[in-house]
N, C-alpha and C positions, 0 to 999 in steps of 0.2 A: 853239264846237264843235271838236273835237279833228280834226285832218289825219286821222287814221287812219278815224276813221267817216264822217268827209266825202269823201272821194276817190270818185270816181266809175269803178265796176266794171260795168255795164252801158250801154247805151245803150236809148233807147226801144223801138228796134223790137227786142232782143234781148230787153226786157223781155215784150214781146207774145209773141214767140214763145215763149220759157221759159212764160209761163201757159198758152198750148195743149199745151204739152208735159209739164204738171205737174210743174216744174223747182221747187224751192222758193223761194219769196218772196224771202228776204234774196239771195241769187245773183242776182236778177233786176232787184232794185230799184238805184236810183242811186247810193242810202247808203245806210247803217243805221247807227241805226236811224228811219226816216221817218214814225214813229205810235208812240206809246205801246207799250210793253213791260211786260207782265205776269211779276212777281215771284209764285209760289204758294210760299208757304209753308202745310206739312201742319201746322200745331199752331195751337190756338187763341192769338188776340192776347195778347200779352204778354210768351209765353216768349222762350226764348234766342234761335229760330232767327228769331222775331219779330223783336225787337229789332236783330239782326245785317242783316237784311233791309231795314229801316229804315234803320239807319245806312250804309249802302253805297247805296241808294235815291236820295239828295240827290246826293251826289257825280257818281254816274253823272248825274243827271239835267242838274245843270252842265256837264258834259265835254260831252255829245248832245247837249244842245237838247231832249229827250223826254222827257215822265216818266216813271220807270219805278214802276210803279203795285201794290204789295206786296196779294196777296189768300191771305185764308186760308181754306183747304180744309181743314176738321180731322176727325178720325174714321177709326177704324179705326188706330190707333195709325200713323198718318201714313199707311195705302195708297191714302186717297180721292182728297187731294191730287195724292200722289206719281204714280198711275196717269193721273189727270187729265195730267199734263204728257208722260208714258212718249207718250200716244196723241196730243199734239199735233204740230204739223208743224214739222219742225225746222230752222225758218226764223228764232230766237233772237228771236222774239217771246212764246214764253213758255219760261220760266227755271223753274226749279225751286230755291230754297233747301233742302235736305233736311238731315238729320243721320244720325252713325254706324247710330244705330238700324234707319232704314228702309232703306238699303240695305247694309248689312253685317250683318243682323244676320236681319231680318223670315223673310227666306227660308228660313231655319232654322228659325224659331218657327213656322211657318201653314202648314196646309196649302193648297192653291187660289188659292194668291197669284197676283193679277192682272200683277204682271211680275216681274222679274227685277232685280236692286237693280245688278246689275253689267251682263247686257248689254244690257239697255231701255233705257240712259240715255247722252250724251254727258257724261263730265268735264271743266270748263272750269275749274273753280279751287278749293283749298279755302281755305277760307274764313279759320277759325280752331281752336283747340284753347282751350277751354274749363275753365277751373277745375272741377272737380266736388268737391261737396262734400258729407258726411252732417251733416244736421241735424236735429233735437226739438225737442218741444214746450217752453217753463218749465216743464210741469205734471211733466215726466216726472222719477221723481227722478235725476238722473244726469249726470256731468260728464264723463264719458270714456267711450270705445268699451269698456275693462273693467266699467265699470257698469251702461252700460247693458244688455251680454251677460247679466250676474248679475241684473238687470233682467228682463229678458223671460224669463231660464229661471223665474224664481221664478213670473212671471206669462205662461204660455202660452196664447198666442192673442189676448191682450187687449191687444197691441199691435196700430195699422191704419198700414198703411203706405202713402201715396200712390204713383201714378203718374201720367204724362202715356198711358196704355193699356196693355193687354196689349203684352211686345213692348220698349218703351219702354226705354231703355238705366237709368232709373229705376228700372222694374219689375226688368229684370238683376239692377241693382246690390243692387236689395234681396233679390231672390232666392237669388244669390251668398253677400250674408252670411249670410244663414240658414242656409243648409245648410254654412258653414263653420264659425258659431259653434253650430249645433245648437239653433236656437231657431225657435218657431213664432211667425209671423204671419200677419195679415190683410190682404190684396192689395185695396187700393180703386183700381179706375182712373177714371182723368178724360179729357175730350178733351183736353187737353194741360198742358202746365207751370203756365199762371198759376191755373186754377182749381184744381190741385192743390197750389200752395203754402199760396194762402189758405186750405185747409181745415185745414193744417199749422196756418199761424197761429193760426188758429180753435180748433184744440184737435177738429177732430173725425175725424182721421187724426193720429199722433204720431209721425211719421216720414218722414222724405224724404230722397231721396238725388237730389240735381240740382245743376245749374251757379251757379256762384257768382252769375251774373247776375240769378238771380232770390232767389237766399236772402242775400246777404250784406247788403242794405237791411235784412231785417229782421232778421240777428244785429246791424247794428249798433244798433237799434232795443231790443233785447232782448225782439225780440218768439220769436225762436228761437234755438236753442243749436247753437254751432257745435262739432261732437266731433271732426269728420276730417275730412278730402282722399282721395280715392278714390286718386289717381294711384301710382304705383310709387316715387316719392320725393318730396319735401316740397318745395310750392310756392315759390320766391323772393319771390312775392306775398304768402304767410303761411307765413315762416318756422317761426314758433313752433308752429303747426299741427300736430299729428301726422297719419300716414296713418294708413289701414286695415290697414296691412298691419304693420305694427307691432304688431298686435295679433294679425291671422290674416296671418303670413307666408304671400307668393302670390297677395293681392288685390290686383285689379289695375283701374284701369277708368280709361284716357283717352280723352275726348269730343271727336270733332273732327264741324266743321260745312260741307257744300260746294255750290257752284253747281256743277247740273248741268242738262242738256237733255234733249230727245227724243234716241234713238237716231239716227244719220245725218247730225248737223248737220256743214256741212263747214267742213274744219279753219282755213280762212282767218278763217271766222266765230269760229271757239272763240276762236281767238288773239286775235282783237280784243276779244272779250269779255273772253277772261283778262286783257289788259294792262289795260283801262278797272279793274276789275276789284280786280285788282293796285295800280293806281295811287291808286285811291279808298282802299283798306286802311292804305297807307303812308303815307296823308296824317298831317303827326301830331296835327292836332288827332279823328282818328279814330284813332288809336294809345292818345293817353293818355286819350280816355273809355273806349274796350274796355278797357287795362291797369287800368282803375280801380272796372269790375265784373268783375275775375277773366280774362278774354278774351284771349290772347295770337294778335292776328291772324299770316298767315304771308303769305309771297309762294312760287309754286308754277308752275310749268307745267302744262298740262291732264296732260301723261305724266304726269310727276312723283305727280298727283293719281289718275291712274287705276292709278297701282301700291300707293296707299296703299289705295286704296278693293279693289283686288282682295287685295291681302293680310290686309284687316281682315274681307272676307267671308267669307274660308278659316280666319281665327282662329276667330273667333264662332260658324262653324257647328262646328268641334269643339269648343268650352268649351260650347255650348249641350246640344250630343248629348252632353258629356260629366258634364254637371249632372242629366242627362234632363228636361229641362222639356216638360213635356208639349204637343204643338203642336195649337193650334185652327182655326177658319175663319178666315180674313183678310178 
């Protein structure tokens, strides 16, 4: 167990008193973490924020002595989850794994949204930044982002395009292109990434635009076709790749993934979270499995992390108003 979570910050009878005074748990208790710690990740098992969840899970759970115990809240294009965490006590017994989507992005999209992507939540680290990448069906005929433009204009409507929900940095991306390349498609959403790739596989959605994490097994499979990279220049992890924006100069779409908490957690706690956190990410034999599905983890200060997350909510909700995507219930 790491010096840092073991050190002892309370004493008994201060711990007594903090619980009659409704002081929060971790401030009260001897260490932390002293019981299992709940990981919610919003998207169904499999996706990116899954897997990132996982792999950081072990680590921590060596350092503590605790497991830290990954559950997935999925629906509602990550709000079920996410809001589940917004309203727990912010005692860093339950974490939040989120992505760009649901708090950079959701707020814009929905109307009645259950919280607020930026001030509901504590930032304690991000995570990573994510390969995104557009991929098709074999059935579809077409090898490049020019094709399959001339593709779907010939054949309107009769492309279905997956997402992980309404909302979904998938759904965006796909949304994005359309109204850049001037082609119409069909929005199929799913509870999150893994049943939406499969149906890609499947042949019964021909389209998807998501993290290399989940699509690159099966481009190297051949079981899907890799056409682009979302990001605004071309990945060092696939060179040879071209982007999107190569094709529609101005596309732009990078995926980053972050722990976050309930609103109020105090800072002494974020920091310990962040370093454990931190230090799990940098391990390298967790460096070169992420570099190896697409994943380039970061190391970050909680600051650091709450200026990315508030500047990426200020982007998104002007690209969103300025697409006009029409906003629903959340």
């Amino acid at each position: 167990m790491t010096e840092r979570f073991a050190t002892t910050r309370r004493t008994a009878l201060t711990a007594a008193m903090a619980a009659s005074l409704g002081i929060p748990a971790a401030r009260a208790q001897d260490r932390y973490p002293s019981r299992p710690v709940t990981i919610t990740v919003p998207w169904a098992a499999g996706g990116t924020t899954d897997i990132l969840a996982r792999v950081v899970a072990e680590p921590l759970r060596r350092a503590t002595g605790q497991p830290f115990v990954v559950e997935n809240r999925s629906g509602a294009s990550g709000n079920i989850g996410s809001n589940a965490v917004a309203r727990a006590r912010p005692d860093g017994y339950t974490l939040l794994f989120g992505s760009m989507s649901t708090h950079a992005m959701n707020d814009a999209l929905f109307n009645n949204m259950p919280f607020h992507g930026v001030d509901d939540f504590t930032p304690i680290a991000l995570l990573a930044f994510v390969l995104n990448t557009m991929v098709i069906h074999p059935g579809v005929p077409a090898n490049t982002v020019p094709e399959f433009i001339a593709y779907a204009k010939a054949n309107p409507g009769k492309i279905a395009y997956a997402s992980a929900g309404p909302g979904s940095t998938n759904h965006l991306c796909a949304e994005m292109f359309a109204r850049m390349a001037g082609i119409e498609m069909v929005h199929v959403p799913y509870r999150g990434g893994a049943p939406a790739v499969q149906d890609t596989v499947g042949g019964q959605t021909q389209l998807f635009f998501s993290a290399g994490t989940q699509t690159l097994p099966h481009v190297r499979d051949g079981r899907l076709k890799l056409l682009a990279v979302t990001e605004g220049r071309r990945s060092t992890l696939l060179p040879e790749v071209p982007t999107v924006a190569e094709t529609l100069p101005g596309y732009e779409m990078a995926v980053w993934y972050g722990a976050l908490g309930p609103k109020g957690m105090p800072a002494d706690l974020v920091a310990q979270i962040n370093g454990e956190i931190n230090k799990a990410l940098m391990q390298p034999e967790v460096r070169d499995r992420m570099a190896a599905i697409g994943v380039e983890v970061v190391n970050q200060s909680p600051a650091q992390f709450g200026s990315v997350l508030a500047a990426d909510a200020a982007k998104w909700s002007r690209v969103i108003r300025e697409l006009n995507i029409g906003m629903t219930s959340a």
